[in-house]
C-alpha positions as CSV (number, residue, x, y, z in Angstrom):
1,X,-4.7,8.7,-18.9
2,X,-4.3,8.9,-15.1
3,X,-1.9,6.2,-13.4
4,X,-1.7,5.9,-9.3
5,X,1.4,5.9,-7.8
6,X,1.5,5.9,-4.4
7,X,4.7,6.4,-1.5
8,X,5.6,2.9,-0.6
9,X,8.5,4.3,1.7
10,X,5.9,6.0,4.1
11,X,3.6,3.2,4.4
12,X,6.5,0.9,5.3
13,X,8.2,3.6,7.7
14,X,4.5,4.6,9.3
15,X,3.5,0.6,9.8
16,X,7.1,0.4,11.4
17,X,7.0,3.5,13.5
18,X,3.2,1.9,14.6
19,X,4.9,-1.0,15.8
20,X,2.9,-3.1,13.9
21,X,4.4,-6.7,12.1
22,X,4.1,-7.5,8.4
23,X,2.1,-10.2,10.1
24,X,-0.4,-7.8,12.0
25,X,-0.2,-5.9,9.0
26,X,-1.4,-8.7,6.6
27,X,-4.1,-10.0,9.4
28,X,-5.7,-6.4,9.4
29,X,-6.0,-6.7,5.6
30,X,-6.9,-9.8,4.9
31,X,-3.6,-10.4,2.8
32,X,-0.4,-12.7,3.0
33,X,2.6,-11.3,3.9
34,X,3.7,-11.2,0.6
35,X,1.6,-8.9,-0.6
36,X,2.3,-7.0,2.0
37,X,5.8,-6.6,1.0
38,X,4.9,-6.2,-2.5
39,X,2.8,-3.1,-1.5
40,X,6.2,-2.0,0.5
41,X,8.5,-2.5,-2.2
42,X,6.4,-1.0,-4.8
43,X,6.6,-4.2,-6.9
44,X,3.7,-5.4,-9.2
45,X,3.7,-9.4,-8.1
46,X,1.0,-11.3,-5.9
47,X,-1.8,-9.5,-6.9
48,X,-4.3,-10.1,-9.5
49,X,-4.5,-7.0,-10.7
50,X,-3.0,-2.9,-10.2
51,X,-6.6,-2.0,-9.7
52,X,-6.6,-4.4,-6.5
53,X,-3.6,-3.4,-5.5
54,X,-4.2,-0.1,-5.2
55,X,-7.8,-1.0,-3.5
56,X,-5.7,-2.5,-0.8
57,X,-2.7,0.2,-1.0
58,X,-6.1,3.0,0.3
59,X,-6.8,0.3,3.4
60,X,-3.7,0.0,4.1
61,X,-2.9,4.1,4.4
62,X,-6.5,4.1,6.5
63,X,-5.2,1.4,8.5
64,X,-2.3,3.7,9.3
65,X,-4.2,6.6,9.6
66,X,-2.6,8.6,6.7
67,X,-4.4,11.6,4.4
68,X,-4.8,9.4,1.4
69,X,-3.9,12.4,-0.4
70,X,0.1,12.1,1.0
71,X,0.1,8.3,0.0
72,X,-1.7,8.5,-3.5
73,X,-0.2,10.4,-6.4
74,X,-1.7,10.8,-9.6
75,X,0.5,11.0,-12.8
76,X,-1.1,11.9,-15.8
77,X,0.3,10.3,-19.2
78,X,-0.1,11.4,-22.8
């Protein structure tokens, strides 16, 4: 089984770097601010699903500009 995992740290330092808000952030996305910081934090609350989450963790890195392949990592479980 394949589970995405993704680098939280250089979404949050790229967005920050950007000079872009949580605020802008979430606006740009379509999100509230808390999800926003969930996605930074790497934690699993306000959204509905990990399937979303990760649907909005690839906008976010497009957003930003980033080679989807340096945000997303795929581990493979036994």
């Amino acid at each position: 089984m394949v589970k995405d995992t993704y680098n939280f740290n250089l979404l949050k330092q790229t967005r920050i770097k950007s000079g872009i808000s949580i605020l802008d952030m979430a606006n740009k996305l379509c999100l509230a601010e808390r999800q926003i910081l969930s996605i930074e934090e790497n934690r699993n609350d306000h959204f509905p699903s990990q399937v979303l989450k990760m649907v909005c963790v690839k906008r976010y890195a497009k957003i930003l500009d980033l080679n989807l392949d340096e945000v997303i990592v795929e581990e493979f479980n036994n």
